[in-house]
CHARMM internal coordinates of N, CA and C (Angstrom, degrees):
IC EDIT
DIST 1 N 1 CA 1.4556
DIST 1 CA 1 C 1.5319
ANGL 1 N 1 CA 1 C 107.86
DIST 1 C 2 N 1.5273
ANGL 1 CA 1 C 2 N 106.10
DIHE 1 N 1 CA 1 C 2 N 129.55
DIST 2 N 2 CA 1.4873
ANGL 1 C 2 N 2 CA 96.46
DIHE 1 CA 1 C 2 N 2 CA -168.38
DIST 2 CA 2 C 1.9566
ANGL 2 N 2 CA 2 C 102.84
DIHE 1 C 2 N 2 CA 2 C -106.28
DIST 2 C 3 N 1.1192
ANGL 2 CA 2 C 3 N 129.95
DIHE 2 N 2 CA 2 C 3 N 149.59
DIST 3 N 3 CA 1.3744
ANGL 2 C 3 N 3 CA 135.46
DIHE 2 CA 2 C 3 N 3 CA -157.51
DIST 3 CA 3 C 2.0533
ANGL 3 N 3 CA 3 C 97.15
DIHE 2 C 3 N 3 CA 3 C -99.28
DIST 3 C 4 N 1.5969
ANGL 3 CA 3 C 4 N 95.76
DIHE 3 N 3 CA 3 C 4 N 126.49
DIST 4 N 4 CA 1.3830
ANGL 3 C 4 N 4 CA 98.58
DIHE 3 CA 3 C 4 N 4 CA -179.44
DIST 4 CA 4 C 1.4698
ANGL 4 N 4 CA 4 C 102.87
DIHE 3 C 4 N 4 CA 4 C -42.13
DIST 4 C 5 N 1.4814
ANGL 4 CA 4 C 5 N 104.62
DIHE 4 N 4 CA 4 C 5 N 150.63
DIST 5 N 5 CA 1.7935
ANGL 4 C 5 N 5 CA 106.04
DIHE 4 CA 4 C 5 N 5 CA 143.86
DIST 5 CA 5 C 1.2617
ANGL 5 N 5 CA 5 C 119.12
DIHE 4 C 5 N 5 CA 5 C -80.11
DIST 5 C 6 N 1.5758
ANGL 5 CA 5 C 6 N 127.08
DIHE 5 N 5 CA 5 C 6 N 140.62
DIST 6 N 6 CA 1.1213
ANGL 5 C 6 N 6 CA 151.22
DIHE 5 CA 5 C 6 N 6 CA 164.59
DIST 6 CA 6 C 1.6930
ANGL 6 N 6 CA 6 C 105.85
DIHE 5 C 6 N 6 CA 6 C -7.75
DIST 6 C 7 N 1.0721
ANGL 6 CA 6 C 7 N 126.66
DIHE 6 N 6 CA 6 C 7 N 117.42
DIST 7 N 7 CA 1.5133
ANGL 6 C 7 N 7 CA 121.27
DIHE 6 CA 6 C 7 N 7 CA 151.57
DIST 7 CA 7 C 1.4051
ANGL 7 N 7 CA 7 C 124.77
DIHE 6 C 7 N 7 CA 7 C -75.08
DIST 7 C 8 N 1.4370
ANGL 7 CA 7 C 8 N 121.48
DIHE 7 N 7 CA 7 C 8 N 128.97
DIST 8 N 8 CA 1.6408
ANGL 7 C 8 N 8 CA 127.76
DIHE 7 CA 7 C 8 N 8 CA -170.25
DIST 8 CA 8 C 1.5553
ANGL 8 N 8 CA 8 C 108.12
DIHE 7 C 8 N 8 CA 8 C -109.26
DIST 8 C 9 N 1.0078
ANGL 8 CA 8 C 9 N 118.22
DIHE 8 N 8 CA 8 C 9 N 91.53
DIST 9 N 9 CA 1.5809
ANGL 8 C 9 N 9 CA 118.63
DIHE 8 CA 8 C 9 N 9 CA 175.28
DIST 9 CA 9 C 1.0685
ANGL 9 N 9 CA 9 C 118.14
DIHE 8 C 9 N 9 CA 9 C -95.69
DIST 9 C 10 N 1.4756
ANGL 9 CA 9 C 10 N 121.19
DIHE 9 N 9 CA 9 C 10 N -0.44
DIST 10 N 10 CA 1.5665
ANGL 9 C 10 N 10 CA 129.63
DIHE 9 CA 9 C 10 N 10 CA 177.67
DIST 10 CA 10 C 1.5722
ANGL 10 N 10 CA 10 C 87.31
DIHE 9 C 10 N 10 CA 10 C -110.13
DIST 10 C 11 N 1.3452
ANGL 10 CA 10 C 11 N 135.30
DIHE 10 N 10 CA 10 C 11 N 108.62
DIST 11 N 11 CA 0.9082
ANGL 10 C 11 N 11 CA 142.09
DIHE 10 CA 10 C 11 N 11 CA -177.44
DIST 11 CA 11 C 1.8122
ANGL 11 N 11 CA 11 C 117.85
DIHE 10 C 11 N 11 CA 11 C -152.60
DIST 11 C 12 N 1.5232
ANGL 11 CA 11 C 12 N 110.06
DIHE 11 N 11 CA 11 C 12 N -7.85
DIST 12 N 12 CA 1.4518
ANGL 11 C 12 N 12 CA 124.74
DIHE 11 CA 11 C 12 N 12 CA 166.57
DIST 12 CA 12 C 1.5642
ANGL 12 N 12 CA 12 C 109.80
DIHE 11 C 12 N 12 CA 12 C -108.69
DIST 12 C 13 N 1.3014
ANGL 12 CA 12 C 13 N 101.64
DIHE 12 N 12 CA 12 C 13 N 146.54
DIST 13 N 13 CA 1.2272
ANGL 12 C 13 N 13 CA 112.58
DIHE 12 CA 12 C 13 N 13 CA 179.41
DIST 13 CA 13 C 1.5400
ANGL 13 N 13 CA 13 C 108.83
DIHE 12 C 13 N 13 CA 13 C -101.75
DIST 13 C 14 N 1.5362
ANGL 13 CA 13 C 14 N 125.47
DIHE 13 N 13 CA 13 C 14 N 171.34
DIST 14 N 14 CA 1.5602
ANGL 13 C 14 N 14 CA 119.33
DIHE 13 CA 13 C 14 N 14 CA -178.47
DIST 14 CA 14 C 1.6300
ANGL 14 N 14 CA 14 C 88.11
DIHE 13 C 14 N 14 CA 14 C -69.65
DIST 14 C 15 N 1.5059
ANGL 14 CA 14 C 15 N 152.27
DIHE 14 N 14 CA 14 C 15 N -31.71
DIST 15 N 15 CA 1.4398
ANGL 14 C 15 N 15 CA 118.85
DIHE 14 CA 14 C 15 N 15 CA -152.07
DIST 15 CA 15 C 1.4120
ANGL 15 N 15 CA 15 C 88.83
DIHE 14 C 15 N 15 CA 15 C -93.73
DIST 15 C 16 N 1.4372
ANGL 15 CA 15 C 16 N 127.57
DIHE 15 N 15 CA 15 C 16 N -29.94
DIST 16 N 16 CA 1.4162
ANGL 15 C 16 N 16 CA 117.69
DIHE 15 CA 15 C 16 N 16 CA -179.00
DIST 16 CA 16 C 1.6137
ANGL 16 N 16 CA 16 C 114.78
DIHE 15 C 16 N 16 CA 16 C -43.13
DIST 16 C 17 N 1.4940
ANGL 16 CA 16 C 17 N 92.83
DIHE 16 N 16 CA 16 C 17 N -47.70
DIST 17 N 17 CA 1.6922
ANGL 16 C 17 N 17 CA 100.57
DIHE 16 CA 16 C 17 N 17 CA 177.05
DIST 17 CA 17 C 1.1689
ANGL 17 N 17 CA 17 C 118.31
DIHE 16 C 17 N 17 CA 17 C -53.73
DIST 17 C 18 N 1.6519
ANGL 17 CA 17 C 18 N 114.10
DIHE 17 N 17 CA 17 C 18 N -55.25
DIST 18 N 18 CA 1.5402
ANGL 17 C 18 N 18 CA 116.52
DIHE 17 CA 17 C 18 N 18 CA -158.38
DIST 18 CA 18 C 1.7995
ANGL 18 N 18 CA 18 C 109.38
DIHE 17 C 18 N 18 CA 18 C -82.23
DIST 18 C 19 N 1.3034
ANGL 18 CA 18 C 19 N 108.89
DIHE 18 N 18 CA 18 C 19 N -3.91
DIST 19 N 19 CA 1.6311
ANGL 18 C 19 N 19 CA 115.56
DIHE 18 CA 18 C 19 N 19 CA 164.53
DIST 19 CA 19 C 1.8483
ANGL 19 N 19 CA 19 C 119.30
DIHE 18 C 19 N 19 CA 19 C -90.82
DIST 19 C 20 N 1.2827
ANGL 19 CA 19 C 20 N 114.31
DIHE 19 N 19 CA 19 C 20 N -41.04
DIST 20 N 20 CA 1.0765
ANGL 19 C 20 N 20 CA 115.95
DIHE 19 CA 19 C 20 N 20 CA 142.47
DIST 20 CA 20 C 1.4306
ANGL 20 N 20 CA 20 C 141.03
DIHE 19 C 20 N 20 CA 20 C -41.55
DIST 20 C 21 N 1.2661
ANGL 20 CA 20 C 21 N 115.48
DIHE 20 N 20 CA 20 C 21 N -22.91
DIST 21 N 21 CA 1.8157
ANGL 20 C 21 N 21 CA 129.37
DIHE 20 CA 20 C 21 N 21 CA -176.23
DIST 21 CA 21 C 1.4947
ANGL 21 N 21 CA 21 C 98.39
DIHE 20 C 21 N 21 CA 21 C -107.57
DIST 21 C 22 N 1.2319
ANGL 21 CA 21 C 22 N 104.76
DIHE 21 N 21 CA 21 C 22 N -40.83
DIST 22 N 22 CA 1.9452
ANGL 21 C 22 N 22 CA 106.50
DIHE 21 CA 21 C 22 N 22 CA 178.16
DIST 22 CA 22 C 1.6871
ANGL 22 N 22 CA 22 C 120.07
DIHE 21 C 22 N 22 CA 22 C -65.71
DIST 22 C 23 N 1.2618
ANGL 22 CA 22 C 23 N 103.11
DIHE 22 N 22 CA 22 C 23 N -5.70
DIST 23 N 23 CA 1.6160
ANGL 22 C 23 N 23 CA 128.62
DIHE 22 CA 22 C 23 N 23 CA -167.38
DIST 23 CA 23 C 0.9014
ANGL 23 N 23 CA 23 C 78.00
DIHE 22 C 23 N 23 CA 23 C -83.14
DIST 23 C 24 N 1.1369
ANGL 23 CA 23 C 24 N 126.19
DIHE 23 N 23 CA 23 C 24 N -57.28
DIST 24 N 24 CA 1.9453
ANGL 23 C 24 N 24 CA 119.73
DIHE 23 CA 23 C 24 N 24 CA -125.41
DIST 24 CA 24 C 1.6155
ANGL 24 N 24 CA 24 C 89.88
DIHE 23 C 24 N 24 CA 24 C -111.45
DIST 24 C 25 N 0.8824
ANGL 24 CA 24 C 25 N 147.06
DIHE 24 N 24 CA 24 C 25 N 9.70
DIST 25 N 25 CA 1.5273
ANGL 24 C 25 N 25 CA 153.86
DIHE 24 CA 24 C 25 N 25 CA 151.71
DIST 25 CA 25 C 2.0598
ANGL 25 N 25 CA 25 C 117.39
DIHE 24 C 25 N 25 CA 25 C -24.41
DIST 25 C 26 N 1.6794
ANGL 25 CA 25 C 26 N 68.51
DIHE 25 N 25 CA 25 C 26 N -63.93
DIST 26 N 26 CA 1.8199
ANGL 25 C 26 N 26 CA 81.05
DIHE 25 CA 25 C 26 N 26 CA -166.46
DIST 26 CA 26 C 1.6129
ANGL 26 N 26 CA 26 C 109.82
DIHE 25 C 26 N 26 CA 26 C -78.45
DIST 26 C 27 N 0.9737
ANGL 26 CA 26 C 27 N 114.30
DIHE 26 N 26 CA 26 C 27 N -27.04
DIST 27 N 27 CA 1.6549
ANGL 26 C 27 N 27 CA 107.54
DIHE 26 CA 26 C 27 N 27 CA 166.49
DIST 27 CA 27 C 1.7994
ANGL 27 N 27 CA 27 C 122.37
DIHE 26 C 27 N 27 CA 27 C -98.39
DIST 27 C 28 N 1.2053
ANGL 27 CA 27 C 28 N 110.39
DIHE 27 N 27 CA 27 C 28 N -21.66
DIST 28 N 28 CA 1.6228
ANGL 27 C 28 N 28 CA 123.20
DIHE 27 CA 27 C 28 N 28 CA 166.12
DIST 28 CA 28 C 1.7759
ANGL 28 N 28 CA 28 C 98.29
DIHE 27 C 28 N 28 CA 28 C -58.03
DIST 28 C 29 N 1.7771
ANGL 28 CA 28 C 29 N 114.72
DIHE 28 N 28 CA 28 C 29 N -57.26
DIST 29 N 29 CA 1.3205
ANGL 28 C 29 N 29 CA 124.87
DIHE 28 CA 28 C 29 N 29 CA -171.08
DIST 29 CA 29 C 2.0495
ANGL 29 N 29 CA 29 C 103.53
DIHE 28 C 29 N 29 CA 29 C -60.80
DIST 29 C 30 N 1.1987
ANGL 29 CA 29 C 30 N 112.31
DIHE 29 N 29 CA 29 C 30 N -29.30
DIST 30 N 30 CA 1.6553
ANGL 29 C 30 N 30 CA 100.88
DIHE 29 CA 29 C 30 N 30 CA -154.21
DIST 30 CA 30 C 1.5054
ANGL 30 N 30 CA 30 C 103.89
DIHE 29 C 30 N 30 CA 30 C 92.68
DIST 30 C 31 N 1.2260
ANGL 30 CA 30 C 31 N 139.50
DIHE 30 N 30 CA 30 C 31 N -37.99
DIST 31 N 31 CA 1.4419
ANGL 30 C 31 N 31 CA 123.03
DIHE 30 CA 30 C 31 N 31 CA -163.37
DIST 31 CA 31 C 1.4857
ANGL 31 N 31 CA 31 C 85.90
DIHE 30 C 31 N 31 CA 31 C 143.33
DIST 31 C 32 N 1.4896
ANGL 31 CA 31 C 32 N 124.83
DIHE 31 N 31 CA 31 C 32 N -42.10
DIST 32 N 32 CA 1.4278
ANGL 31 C 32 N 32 CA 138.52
DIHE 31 CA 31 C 32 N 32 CA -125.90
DIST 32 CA 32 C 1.9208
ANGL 32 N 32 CA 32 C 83.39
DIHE 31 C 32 N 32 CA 32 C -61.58
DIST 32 C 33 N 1.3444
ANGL 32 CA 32 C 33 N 126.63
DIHE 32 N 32 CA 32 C 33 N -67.86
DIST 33 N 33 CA 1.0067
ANGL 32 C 33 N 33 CA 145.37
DIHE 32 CA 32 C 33 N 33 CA -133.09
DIST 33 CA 33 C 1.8821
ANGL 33 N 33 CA 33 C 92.66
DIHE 32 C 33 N 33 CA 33 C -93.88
DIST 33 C 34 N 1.6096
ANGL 33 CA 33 C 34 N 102.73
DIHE 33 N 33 CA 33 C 34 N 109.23
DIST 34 N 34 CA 1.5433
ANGL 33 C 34 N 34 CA 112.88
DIHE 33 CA 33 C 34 N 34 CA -168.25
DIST 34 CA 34 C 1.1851
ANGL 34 N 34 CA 34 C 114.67
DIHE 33 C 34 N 34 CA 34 C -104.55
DIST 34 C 35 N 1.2465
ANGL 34 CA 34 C 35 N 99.74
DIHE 34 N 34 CA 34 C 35 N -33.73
DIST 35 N 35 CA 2.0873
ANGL 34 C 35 N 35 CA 108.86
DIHE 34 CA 34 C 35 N 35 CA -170.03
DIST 35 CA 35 C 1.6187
ANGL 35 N 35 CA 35 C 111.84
DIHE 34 C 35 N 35 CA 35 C -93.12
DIST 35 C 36 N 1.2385
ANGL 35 CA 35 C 36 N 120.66
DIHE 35 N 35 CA 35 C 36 N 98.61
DIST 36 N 36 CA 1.4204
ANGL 35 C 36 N 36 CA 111.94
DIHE 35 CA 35 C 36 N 36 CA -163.86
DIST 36 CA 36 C 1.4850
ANGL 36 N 36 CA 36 C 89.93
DIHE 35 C 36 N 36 CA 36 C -114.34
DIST 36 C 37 N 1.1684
ANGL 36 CA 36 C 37 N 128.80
DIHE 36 N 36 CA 36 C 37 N 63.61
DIST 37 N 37 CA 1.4468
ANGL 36 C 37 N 37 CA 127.35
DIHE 36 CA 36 C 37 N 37 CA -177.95
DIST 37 CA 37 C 1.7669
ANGL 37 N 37 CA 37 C 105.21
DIHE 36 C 37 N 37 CA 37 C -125.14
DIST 37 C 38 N 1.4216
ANGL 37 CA 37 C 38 N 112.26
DIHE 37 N 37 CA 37 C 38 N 144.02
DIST 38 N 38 CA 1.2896
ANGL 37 C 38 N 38 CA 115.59
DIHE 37 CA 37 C 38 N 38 CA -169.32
DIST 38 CA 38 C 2.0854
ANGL 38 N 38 CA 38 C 116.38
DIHE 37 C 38 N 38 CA 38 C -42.19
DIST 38 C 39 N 1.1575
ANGL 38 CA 38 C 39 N 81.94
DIHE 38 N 38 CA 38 C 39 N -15.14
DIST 39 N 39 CA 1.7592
ANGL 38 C 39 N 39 CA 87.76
DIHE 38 CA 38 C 39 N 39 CA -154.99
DIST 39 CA 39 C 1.4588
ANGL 39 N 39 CA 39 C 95.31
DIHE 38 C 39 N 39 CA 39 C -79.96
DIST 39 C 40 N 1.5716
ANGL 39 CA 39 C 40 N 119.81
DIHE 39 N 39 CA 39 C 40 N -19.69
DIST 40 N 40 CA 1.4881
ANGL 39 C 40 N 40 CA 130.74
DIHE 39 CA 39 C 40 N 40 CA 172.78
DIST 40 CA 40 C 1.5507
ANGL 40 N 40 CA 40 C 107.92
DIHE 39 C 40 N 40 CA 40 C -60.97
DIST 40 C 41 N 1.7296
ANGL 40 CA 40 C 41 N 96.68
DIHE 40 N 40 CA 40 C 41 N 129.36
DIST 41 N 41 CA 1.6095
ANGL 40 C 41 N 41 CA 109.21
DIHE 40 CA 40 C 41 N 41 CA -174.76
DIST 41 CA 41 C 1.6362
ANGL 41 N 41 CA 41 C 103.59
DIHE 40 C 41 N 41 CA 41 C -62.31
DIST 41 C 42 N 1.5024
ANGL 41 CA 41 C 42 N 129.64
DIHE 41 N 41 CA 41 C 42 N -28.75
DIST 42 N 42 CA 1.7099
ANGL 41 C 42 N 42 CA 128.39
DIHE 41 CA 41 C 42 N 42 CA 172.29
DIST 42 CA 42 C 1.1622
ANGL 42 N 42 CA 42 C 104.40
DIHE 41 C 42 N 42 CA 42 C -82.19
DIST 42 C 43 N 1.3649
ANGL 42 CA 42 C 43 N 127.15
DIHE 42 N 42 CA 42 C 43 N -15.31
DIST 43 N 43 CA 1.6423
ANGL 42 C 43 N 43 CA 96.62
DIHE 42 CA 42 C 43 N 43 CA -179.88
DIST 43 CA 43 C 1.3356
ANGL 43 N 43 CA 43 C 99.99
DIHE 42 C 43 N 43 CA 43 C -92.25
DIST 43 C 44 N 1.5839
ANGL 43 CA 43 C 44 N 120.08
DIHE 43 N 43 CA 43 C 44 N -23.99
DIST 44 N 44 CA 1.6264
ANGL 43 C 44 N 44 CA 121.11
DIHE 43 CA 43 C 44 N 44 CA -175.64
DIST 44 CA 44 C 1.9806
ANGL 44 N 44 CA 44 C 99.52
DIHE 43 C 44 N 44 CA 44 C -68.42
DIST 44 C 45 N 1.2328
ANGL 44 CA 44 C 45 N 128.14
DIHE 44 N 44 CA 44 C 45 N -8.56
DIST 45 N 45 CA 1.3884
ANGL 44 C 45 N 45 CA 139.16
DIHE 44 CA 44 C 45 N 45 CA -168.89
DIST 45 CA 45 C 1.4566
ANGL 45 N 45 CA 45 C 94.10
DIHE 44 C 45 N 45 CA 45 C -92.72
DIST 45 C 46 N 1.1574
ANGL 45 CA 45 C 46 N 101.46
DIHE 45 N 45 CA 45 C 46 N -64.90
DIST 46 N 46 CA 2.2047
ANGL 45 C 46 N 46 CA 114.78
DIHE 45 CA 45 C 46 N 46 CA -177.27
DIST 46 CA 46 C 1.6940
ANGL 46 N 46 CA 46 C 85.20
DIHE 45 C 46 N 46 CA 46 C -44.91
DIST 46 C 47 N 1.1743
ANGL 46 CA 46 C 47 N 141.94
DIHE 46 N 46 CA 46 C 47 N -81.86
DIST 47 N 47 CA 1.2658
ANGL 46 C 47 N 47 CA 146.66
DIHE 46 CA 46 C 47 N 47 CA -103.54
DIST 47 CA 47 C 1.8187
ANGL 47 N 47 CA 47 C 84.51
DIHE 46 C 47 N 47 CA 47 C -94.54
DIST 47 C 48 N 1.3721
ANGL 47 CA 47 C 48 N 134.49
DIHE 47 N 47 CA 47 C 48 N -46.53
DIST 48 N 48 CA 0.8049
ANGL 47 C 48 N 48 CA 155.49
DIHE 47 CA 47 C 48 N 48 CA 136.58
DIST 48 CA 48 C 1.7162
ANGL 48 N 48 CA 48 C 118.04
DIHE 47 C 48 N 48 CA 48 C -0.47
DIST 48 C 49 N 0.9486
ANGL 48 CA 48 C 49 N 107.19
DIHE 48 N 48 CA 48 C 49 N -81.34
DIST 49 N 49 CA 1.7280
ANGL 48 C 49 N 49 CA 138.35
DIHE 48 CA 48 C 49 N 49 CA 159.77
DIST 49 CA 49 C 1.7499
ANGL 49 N 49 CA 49 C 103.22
DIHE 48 C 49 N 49 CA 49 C -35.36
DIST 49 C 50 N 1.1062
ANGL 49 CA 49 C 50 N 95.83
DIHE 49 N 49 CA 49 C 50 N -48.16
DIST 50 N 50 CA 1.6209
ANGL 49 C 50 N 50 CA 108.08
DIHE 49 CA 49 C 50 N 50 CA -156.33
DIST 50 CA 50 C 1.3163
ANGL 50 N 50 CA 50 C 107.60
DIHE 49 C 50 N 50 CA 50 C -72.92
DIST 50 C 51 N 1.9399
ANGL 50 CA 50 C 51 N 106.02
DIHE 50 N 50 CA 50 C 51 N -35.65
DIST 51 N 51 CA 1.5624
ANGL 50 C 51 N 51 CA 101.57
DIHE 50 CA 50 C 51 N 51 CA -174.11
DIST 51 CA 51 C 1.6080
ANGL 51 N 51 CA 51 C 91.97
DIHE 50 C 51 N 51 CA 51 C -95.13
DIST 51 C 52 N 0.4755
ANGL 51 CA 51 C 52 N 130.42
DIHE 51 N 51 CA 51 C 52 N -11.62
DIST 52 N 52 CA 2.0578
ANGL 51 C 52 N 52 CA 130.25
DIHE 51 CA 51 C 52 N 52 CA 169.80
DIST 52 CA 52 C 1.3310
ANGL 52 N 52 CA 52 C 97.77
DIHE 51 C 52 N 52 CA 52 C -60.78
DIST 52 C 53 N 1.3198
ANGL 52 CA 52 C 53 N 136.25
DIHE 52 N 52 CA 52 C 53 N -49.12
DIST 53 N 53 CA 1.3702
ANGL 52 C 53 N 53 CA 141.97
DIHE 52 CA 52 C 53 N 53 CA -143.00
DIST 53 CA 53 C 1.5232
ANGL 53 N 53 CA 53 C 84.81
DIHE 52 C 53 N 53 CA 53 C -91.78
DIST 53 C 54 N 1.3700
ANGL 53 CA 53 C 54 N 124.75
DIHE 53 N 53 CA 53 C 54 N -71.76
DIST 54 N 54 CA 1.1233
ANGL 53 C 54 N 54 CA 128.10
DIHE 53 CA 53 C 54 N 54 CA -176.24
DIST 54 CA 54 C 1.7156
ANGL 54 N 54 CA 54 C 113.05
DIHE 53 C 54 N 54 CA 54 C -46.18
DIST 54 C 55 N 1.1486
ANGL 54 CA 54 C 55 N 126.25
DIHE 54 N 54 CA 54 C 55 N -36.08
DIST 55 N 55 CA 1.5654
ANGL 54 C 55 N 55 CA 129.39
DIHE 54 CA 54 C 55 N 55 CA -168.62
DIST 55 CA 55 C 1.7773
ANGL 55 N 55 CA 55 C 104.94
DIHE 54 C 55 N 55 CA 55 C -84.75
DIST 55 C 56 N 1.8508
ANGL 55 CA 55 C 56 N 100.41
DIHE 55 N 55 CA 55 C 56 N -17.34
DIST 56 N 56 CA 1.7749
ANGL 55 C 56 N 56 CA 95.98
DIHE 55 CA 55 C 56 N 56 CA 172.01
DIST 56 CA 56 C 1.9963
ANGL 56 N 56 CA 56 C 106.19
DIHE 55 C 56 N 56 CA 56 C -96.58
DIST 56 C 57 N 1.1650
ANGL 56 CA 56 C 57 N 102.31
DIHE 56 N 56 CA 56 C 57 N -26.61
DIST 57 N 57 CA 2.0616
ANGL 56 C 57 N 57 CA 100.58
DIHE 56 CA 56 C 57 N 57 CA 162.43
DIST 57 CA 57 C 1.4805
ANGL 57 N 57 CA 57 C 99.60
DIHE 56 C 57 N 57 CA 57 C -53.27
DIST 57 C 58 N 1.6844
ANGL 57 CA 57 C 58 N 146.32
DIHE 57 N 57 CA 57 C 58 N -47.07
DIST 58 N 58 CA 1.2127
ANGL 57 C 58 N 58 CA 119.73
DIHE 57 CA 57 C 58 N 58 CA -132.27
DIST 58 CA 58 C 1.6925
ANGL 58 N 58 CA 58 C 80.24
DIHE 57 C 58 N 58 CA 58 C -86.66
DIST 58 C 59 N 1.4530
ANGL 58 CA 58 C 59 N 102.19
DIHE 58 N 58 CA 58 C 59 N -43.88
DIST 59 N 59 CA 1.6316
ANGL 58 C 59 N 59 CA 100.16
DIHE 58 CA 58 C 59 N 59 CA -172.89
DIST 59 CA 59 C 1.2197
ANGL 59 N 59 CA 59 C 139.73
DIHE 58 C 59 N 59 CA 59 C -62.57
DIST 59 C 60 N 1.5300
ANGL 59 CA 59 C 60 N 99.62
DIHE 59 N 59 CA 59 C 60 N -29.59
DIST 60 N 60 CA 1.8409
ANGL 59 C 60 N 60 CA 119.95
DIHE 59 CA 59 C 60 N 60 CA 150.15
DIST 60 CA 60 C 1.8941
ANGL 60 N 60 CA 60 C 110.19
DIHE 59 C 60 N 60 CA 60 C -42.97
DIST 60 C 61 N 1.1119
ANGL 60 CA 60 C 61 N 110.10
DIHE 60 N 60 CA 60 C 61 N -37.06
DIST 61 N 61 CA 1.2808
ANGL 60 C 61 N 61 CA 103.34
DIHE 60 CA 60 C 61 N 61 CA -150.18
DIST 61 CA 61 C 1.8046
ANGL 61 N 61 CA 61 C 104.05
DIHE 60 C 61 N 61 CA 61 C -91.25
DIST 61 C 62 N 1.6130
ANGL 61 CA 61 C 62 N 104.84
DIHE 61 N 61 CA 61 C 62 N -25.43
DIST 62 N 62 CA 1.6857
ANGL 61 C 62 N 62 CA 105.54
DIHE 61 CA 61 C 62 N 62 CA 176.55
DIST 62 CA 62 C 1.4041
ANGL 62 N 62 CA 62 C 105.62
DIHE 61 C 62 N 62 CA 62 C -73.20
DIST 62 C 63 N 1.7431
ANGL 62 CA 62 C 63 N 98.52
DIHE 62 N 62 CA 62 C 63 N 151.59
DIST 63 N 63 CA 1.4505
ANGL 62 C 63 N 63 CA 107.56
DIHE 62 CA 62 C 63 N 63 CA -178.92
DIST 63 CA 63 C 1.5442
ANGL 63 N 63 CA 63 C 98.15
DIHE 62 C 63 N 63 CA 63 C -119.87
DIST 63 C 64 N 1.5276
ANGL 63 CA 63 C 64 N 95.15
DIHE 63 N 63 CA 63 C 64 N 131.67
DIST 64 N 64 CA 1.9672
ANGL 63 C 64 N 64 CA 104.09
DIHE 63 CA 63 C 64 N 64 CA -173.11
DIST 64 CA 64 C 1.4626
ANGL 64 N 64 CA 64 C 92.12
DIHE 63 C 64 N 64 CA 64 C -61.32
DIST 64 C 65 N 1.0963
ANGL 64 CA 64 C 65 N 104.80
DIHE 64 N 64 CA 64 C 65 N 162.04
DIST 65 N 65 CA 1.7717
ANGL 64 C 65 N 65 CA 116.94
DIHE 64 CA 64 C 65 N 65 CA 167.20
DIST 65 CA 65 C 1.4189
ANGL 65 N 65 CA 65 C 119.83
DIHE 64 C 65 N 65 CA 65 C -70.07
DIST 65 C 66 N 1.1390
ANGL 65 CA 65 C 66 N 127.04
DIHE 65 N 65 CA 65 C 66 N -20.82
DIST 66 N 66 CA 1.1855
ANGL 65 C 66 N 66 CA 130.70
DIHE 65 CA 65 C 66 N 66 CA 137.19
DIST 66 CA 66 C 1.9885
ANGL 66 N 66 CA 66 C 125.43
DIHE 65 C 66 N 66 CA 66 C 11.89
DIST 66 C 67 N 1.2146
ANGL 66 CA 66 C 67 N 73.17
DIHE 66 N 66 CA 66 C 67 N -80.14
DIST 67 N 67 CA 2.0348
ANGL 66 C 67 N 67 CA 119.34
DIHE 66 CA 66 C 67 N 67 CA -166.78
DIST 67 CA 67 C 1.4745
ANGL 67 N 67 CA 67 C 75.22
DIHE 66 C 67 N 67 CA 67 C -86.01
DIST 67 C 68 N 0.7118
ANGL 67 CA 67 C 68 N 137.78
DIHE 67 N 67 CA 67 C 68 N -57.22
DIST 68 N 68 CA 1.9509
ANGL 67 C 68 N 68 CA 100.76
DIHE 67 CA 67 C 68 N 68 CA -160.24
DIST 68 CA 68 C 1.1659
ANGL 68 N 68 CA 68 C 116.76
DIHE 67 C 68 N 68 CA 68 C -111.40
DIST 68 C 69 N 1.7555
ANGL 68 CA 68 C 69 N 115.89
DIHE 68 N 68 CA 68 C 69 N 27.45
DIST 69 N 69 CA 1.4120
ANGL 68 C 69 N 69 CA 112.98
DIHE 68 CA 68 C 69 N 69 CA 159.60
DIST 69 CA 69 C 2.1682
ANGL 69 N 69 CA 69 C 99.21
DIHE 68 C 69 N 69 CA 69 C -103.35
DIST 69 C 70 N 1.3262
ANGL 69 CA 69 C 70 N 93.08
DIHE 69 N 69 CA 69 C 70 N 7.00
DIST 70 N 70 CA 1.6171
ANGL 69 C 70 N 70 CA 88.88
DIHE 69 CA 69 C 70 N 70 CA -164.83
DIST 70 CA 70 C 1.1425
ANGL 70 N 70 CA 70 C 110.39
DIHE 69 C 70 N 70 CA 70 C -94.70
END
COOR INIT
IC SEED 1 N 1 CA 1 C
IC BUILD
């Protein structure tokens, strides 16, 4: 019997995120949304978002001790 490999669900980083969300701007926006520069109150929101998102993957990804004495 061979033993799964490890599952990695923490596998993005916050810039992976916040380049990924900055992508998707200009077609999510319509065009509408022009100023994609840090000093912008949505990109300071995206960037925001991004390390939240990233800080709930790291915690998604630990397994309580629980689960791996069972």
């Amino acid at each position: 019997m061979t033993a799964l490999a490890p599952l990695s669900l923490d596998d993005l980083t916050y810039e992976d995120l916040r380049l990924m969300a900055l992508r998707r701007i200009p077609a999510a926006s319509g065009g509408r949304w022009t100023h994609h520069a840090s000093v912008d109150p949505g990109v300071t929101l995206l960037e925001l978002f991004a390390f939240l998102l990233e800080q709930q993957l790291f915690v998604l990804d630990q397994v309580p001790d629980a689960l791996t004495h069972a």
